[in-house]
N, C-alpha and C positions, 0 to 999 in steps of 0.2 A: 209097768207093774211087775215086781219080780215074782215066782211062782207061788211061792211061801202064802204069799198077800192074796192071789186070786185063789187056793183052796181051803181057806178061811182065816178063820181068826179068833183067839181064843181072851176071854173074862171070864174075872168071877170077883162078883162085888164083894169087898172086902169089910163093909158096913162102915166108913170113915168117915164120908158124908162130903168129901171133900169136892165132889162135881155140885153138889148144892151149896159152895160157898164161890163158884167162881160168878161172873159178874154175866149177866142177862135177864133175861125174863120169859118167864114159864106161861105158856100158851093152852087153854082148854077150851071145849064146848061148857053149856048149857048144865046137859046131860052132867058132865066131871064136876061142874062148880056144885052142881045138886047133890052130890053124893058123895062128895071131899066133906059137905056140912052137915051131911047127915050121918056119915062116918065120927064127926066130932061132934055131933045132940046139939047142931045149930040149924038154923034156918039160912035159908040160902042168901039172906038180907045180912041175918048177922055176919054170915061166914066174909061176905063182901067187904062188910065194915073192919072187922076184930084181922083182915088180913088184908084191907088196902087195897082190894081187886078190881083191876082197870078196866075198859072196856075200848077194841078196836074197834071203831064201826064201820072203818075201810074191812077189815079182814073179816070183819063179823066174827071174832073170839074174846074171850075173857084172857087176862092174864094178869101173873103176879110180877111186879118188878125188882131185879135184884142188881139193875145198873151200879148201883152203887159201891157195890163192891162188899154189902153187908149181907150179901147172901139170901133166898130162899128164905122168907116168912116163918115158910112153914117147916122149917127144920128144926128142932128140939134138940141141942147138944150134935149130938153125929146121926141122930136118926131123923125121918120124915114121920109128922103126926100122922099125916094122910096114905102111909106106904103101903097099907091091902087095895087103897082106892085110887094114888097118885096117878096123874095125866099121864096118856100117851109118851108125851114127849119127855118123861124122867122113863118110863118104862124101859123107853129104846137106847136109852144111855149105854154104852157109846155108839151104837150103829146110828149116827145120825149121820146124815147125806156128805158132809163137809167133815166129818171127821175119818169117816171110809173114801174118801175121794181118793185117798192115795198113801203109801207103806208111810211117805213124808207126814200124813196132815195125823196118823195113826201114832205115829213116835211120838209127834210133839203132843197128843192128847194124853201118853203112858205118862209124859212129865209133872203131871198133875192129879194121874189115877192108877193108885198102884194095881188095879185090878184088871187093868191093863195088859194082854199076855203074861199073868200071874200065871205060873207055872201049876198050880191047882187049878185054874179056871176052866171053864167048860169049851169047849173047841167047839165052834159053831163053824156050819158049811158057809161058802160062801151065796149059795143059795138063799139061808136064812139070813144072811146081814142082809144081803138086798132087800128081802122082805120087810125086814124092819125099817131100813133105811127108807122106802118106798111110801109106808103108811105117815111117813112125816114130810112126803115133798110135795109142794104144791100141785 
């Protein structure tokens, strides 16, 4: 890891939307799917239905699927409907465990998000990416 990389690492979300167009699926509790629907004046039934929300019962989590390559449900143009309430796992974008693994796995995510050491973005310790990174690993 060259030193640059272990004294932190700097973003700043550029509002493009464009980590919500890449291809997976978004992971929450109970708790997030009750209050993504109460954030949009649904009920937690409708919120399930009007957005196709899975259920693991190995991992015991909700999540929305955006395998296909069509992105994020719940994205509106370049924004997020649910973005005062959205899940854990968009908050910590990009400190996710596999994207901080290495200066290598940190470039090829810049390839896809300009906000990405954007030279305005906010210089975070390497202390707080662990942090973040930490609250999403098993």
């Amino acid at each position: 890891m060259d030193a640059s990389f272990a004294e932190g690492l700097r973003f700043g979300c550029t509002g493009c939307g464009d980590c919500c167009r890449q291809p997976g699926s978004v992971y929450f509790d109970w708790k997030t799917l009750r209050r993504m629907a109460r954030h949009l004046g649904m009920s937690a039934s409708q919120f399930r239905n009007a957005f196709d929300v899975q259920w693991d019962p190995e991992d015991g989590v909700h999540f929305l699927d955006a395998e296909d390559g069509s992105g994020c449900p719940l994205l509106d143009g370049d924004r997020c409907r649910v973005h005062p309430v959205k899940p854990e796992q968009c908050r910590a974008f990009p400190f996710w465990p596999e994207i901080v693994a290495s200066p290598a796995a940190w470039a090829e995510a810049a390839q896809s998000c300009p906000g990405i050491d954007h030279p305005d973005g906010e210089w975070f310790s390497w202390e707080a990416v662990r942090d973040r990174a930490r609250r999403l690993s098993p």
